[in-house]
N, C-alpha and C positions, 0 to 999 in steps of 0.2 A: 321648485323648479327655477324660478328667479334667482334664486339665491346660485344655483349651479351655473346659467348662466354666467353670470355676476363673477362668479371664481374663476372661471374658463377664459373671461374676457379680461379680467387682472391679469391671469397667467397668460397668455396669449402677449400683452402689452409686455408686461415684466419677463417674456424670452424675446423680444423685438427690442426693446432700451437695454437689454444687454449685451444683445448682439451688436448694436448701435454704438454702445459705448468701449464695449472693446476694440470696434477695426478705428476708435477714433483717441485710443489713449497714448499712443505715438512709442508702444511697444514694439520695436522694430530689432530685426538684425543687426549691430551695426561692426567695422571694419577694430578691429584692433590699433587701437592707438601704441602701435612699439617704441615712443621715446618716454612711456609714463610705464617700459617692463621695468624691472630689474635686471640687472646683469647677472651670469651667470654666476656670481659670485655674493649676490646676496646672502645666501646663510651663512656661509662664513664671519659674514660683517655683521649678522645679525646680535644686539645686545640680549644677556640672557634675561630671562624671564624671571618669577617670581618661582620658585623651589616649593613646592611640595612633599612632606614627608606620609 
């Protein structure tokens, strides 16, 4: 019966620190930075690749 406790109370801790640590990993939305796009004409400019046969 200890022992159940004991695992309930780890798990219990171990979904609270991870909930904990997720709203605090600074994983957010954020804005698109458009002078870091490519221009419409990227592929064209693009160098080719390595060829596979």
């Amino acid at each position: 019966m200890i022992l159940i406790i004991l695992l309930l109370a780890i798990g219990v801790w171990a979904v609270g620190a991870t909930i904990v640590e997720l709203r605090r990993d600074g994983y957010r939305r954020t804005p698109t930075d458009w002078t870091r796009v490519p221009g419409p004409d990227a592929l064209h400019r693009a160098d080719p690749g390595h060829g596979y046969r």
